[in-house]
C-alpha positions in Angstrom: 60.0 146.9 46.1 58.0 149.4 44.8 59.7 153.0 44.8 57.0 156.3 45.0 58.4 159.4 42.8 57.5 162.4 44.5 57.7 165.9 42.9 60.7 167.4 44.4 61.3 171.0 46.3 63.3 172.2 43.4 64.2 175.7 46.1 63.5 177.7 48.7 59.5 178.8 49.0 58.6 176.4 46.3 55.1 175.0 46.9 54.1 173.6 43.9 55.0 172.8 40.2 53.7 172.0 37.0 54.2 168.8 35.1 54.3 169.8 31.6 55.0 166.0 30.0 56.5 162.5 30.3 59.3 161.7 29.0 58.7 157.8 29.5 56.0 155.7 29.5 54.1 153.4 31.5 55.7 149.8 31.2 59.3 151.2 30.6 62.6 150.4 31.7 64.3 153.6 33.3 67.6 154.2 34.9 68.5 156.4 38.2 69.6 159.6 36.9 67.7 159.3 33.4 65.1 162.2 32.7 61.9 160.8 33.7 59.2 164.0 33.3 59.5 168.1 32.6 58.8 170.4 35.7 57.6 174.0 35.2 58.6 175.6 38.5 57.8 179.6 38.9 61.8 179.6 38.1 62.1 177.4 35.0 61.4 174.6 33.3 63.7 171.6 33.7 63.7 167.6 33.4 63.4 166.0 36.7 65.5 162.7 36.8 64.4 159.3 37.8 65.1 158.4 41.5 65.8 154.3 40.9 66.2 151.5 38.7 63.2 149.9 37.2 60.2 150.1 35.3 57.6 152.6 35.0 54.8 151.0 36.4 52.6 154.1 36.8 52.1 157.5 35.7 50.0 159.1 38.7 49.2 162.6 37.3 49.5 162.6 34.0 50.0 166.8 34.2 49.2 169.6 35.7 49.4 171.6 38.6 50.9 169.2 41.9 52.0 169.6 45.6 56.0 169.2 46.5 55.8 165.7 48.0 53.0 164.5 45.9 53.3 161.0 44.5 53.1 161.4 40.9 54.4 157.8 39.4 55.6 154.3 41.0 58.8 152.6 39.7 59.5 149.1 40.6 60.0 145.7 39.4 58.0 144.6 36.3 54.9 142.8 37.0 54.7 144.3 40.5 50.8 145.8 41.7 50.5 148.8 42.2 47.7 150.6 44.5 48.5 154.5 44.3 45.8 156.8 43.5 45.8 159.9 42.1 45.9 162.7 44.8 42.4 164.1 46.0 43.3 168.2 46.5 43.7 169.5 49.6 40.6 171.4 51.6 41.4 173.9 53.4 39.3 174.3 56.8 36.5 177.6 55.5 36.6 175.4 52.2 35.2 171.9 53.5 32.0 171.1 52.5 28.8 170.4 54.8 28.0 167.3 55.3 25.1 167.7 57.5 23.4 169.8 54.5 20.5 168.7 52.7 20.7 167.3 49.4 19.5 169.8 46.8 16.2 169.1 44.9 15.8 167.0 42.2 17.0 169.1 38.6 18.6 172.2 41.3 22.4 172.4 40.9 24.4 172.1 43.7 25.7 175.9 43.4 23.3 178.3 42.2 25.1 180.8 39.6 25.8 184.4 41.4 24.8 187.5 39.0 27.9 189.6 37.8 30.1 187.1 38.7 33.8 187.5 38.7 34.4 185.1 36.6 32.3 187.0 33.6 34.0 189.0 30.9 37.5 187.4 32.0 37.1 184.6 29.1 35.9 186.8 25.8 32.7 185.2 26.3 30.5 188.5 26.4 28.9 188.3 24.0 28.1 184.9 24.1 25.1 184.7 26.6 24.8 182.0 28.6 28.4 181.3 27.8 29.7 183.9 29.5 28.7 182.1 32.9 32.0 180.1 33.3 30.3 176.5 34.6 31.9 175.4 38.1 35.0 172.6 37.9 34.2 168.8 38.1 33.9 168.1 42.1 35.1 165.6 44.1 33.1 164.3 47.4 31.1 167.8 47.2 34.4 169.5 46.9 35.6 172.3 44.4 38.9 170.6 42.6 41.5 173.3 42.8 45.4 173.5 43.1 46.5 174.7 47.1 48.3 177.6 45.0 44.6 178.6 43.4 43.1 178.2 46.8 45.7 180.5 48.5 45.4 183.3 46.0 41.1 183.1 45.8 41.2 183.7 49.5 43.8 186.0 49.5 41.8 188.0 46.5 38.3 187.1 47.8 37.3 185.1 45.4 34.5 182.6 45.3 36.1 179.1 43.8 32.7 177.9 42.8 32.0 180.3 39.9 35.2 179.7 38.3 36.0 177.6 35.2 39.0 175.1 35.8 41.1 174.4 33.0 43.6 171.5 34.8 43.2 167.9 34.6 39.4 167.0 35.0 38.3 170.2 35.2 40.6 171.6 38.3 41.2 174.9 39.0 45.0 176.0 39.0 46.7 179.0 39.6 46.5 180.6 36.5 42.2 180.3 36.3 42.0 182.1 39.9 45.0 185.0 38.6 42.4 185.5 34.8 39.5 185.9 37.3 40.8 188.4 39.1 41.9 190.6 36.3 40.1 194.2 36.0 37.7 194.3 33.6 36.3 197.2 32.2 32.5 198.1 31.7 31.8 200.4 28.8 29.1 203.0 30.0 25.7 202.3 27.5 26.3 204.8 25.1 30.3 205.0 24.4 32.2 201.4 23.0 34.2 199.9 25.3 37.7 201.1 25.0 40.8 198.7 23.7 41.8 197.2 26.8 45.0 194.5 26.3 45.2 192.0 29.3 48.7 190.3 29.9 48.1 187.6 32.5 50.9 186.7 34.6 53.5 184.3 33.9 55.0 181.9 36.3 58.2 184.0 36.5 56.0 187.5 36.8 54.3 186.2 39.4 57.5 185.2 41.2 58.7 188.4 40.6 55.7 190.2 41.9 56.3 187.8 44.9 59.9 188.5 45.8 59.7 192.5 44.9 56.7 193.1 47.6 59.3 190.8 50.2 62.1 193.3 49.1 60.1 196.6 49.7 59.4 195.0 53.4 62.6 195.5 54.4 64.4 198.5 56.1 66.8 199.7 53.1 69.1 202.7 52.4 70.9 203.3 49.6 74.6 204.8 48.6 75.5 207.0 45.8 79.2 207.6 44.2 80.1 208.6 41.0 83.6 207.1 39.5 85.9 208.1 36.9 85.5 205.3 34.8 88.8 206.3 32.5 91.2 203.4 33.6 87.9 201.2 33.2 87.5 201.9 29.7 90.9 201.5 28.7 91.7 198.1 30.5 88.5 196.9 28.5 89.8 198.1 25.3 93.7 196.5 26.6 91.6 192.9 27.2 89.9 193.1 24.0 93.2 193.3 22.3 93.6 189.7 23.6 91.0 187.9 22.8 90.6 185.2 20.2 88.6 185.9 16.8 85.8 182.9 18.6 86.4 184.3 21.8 83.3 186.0 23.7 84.2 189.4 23.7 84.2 191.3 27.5 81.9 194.2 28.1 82.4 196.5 30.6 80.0 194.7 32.9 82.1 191.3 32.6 85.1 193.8 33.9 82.8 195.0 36.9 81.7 191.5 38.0 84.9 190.4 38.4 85.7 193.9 39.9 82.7 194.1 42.3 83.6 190.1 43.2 87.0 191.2 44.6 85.3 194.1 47.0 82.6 191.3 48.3 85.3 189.0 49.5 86.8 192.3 50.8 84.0 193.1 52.9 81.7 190.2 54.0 79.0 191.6 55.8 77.8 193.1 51.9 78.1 189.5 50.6 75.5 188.0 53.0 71.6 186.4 52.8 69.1 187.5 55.9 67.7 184.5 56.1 64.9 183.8 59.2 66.7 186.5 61.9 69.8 185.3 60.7 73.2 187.1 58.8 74.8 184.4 56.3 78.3 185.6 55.3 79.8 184.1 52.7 83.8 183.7 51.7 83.1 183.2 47.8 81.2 185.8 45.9 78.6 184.3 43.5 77.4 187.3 41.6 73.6 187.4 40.4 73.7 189.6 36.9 70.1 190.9 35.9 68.7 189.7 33.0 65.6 190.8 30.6 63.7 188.1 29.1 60.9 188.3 27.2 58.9 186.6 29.9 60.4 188.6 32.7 63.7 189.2 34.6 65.6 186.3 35.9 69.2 186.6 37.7 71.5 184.0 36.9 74.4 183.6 38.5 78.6 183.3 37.9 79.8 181.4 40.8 83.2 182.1 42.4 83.5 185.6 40.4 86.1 186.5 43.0 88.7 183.8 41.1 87.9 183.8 37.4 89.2 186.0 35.0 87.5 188.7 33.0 87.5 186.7 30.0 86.6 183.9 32.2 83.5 185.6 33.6 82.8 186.9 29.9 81.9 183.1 28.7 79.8 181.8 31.3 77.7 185.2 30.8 77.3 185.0 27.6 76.5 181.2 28.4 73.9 182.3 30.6 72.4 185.3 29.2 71.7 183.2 26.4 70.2 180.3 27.2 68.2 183.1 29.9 66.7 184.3 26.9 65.5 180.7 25.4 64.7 179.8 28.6 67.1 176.7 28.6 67.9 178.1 32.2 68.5 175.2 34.8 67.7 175.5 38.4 71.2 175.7 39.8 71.9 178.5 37.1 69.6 180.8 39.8 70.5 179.2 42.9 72.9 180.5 45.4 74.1 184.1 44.5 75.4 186.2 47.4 74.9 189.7 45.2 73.4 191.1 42.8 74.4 193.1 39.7 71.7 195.4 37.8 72.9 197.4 34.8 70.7 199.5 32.9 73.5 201.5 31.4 72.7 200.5 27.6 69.7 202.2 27.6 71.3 205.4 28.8 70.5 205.6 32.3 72.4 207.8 34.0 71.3 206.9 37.7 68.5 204.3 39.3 67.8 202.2 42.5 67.6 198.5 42.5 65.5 196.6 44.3 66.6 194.0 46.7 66.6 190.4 45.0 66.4 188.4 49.0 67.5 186.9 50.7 70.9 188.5 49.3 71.5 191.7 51.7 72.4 194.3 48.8 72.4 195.0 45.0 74.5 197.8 42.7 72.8 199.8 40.2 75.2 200.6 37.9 74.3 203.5 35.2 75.9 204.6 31.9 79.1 205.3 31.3 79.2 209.2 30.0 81.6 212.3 29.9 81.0 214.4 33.3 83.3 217.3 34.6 85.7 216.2 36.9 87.9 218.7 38.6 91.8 218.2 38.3 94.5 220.2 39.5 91.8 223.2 40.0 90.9 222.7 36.1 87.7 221.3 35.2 88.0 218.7 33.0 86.0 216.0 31.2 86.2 212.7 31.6 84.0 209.3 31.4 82.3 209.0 34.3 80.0 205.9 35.8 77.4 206.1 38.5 77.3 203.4 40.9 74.1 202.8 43.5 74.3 200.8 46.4 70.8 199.2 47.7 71.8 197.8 51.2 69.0 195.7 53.8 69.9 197.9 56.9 68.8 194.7 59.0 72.0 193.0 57.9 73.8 196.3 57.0 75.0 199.8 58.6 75.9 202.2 56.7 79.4 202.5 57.3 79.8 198.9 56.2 77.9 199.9 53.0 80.2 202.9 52.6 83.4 201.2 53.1 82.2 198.7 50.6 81.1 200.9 47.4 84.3 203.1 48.9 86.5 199.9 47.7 84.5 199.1 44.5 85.5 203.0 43.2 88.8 202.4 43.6 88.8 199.2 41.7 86.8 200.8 39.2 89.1 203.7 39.0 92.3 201.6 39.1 91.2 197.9 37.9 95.1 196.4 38.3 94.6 196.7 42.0 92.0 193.6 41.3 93.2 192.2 38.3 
């Protein structure tokens, strides 16, 4: 019998993905488990596996933009009909067409250009004349063809569907055609040349970012401030380093703190939590989220169980990560399931910032730079190295003395790392 592959919820809020190729072809014999098609999420890009034994007996949408729980191929016994369709995009309500309307007059179009469209100037095509007008996407049953995700953001953004130009299969409008329309343009005044204006449209993973930041400033936060002297710190890097192999990753001093930070969070559960719906998730095993820049945006991988591995344990599966971050190689169970979140911006030379939530985690450290600061010992000021730490906390999940017993803890380990080591 006939088995319907349909694209998968590949994590929470995931509404749609993008099939990027096949990786078999129609007529083929594929296995349960063997990579069937590649899936750009607004996470990553991964290989989605086949479901069951069989043969390919038909590639639904051959690419592009699709719902979660679209059918998108068949697999079943060779020589077995088929009847699936391609999927007919959804309408919402406003969107539906009238069927009670006239037909328009012989030679009119259905959908009369507007002047100064929104769609003009976001192509290059000024100075093309009548090119410049984007023409409106193939339609289906009087219907404009766009993704739900391009629907959602045109009437979020108020834009009109109709004007734009659809670049997905058969001329449907995705995501991305509805986020270049509504890029600012400028309009140089008659007698002055338009200045140098560079446009960056969004990627997937900036506009997931964009996403999850506006969620994080809705919450009620506070944030916590200590300042530790990071002298034993330093020095029980240096002792570790001593250890390590010539092919051995090499532990920085952020390797250290995870696995320092990761002994405070089982220490104090209520900081190692997700708000999720009105409800506090606590969690025994800390699976620490460590900020990472990539050239198309920042993305947190995670280093599950940090409370049990070792420093130089914790050193190889971030340099694992951090790696294959930056070629985007990432899988989606590299990002999935961190309790907290680790932001360090102390190689640039920051001294001091605040992090933003990543949610549904329930806090985040800021750690700054280490740097010599005068300490007072004994009545004699002295300098030592000295590291800032900043504690973001979601004060729906959070009070403040639970946030303040919690960074309390991770200065001590920081100031005497035996005590977790």
């Amino acid at each position: 019998m006939a088995v319907e592959v349909k694209l998968p919820r590949l994590g929470q809020g995931m509404e749609a993905g993008t099939i990027v190729r096949w990786l078999k072809s129609e007529g083929e014999q594929v296995s349960k488990g063997e990579p069937l098609y590649e899936l750009d999420t607004d996470k990553v890009t991964q290989e989605v596996e086949a479901e069951a034994d069989g043969v390919l007996l038909k590639i639904v949408v051959p690419d592009g933009e699709v719902d979660v729980g679209t059918t998108v191929a068949v697999i079943g016994a060779e020589g077995e009909e088929v009847s699936v369709e391609a999927p007919a995009p959804a309408e919402p309500p406003e969107e539906k067409a009238d069927e009670k309307k006239e037909a328009p007059a012989a030679g009119a179009s259905e959908r009369e250009p507007k002047p100064d469209t929104a769609s003009r100037g976001n192509r290059g095509d000024e100075g093309n004349g009548a090119a410049a007008q984007a023409a409106p996407p193939r339609q289906a049953e009087g219907r404009v063809k766009a993704s739900p995700l391009a629907r959602r953001i045109a009437r979020e953004r108020g834009i009109d569907l109709g004007a734009l130009h659809g670049t997905g299969p058969d001329g449907r409008i995705v995501a991305e055609d509805v986020e270049r329309a509504a890029a600012p343009t400028s309009v140089a005044a008659p007698e002055r040349a338009a200045p140098e204006v560079e446009v960056v449209e969004l990627t997937s993973i900036r506009r997931t970012i964009a996403r999850r930041l506006t969620e994080a400033w809705e919450a009620p936060v506070f944030q916590l401030v200590v300042t530790a002297d990071a002298s034993d710190l330093v020095a029980t890097r240096e002792r570790i380093l001593e250890h390590v192999e010539e092919d051995e990753v090499r532990p920085t001093v952020n390797d250290l703190l995870t696995r320092l930070v990761a002994a405070a969070l089982v220490r104090h559960r209520p900081v190692n939590a997700h708000f999720v719906e009105g409800q506090i998730r606590r969690f025994a095993a800390a699976n620490v989220g460590i900020a990472v820049a990539t050239p198309n945006g920042l993305v947190v991988p995670v280093i599950r169980d940090a409370d049990r591995k070792s420093v130089r344990e914790i050193a190889g599966t971030r340099a694992d990560l951090v790696g294959r971050a930056r070629e985007g190689k990432l899988q989606r169970e590299d990002l999935e399931d961190g309790t907290f979140t680790i932001s360090n911006l102390g190689m640039y030379d920051i001294d001091q910032f605040v992090a933003v939530l990543n949610p549904p985690q329930v806090a985040i450290l800021a750690v700054g730079s280490i740097a010599e600061r005068p300490f007072v010992v004994g009545g004699k000021l002295r300098a030592k190295p000295a590291l800032t730490l900043t504690l973001t906390c979601d004060h729906r999940a959070i009070d403040g003395s639970e946030g303040a017993e919690f960074l309390r803890t991770v200065k001590g380990l920081v100031e005497t790392p035996a005590l977790a080591l």
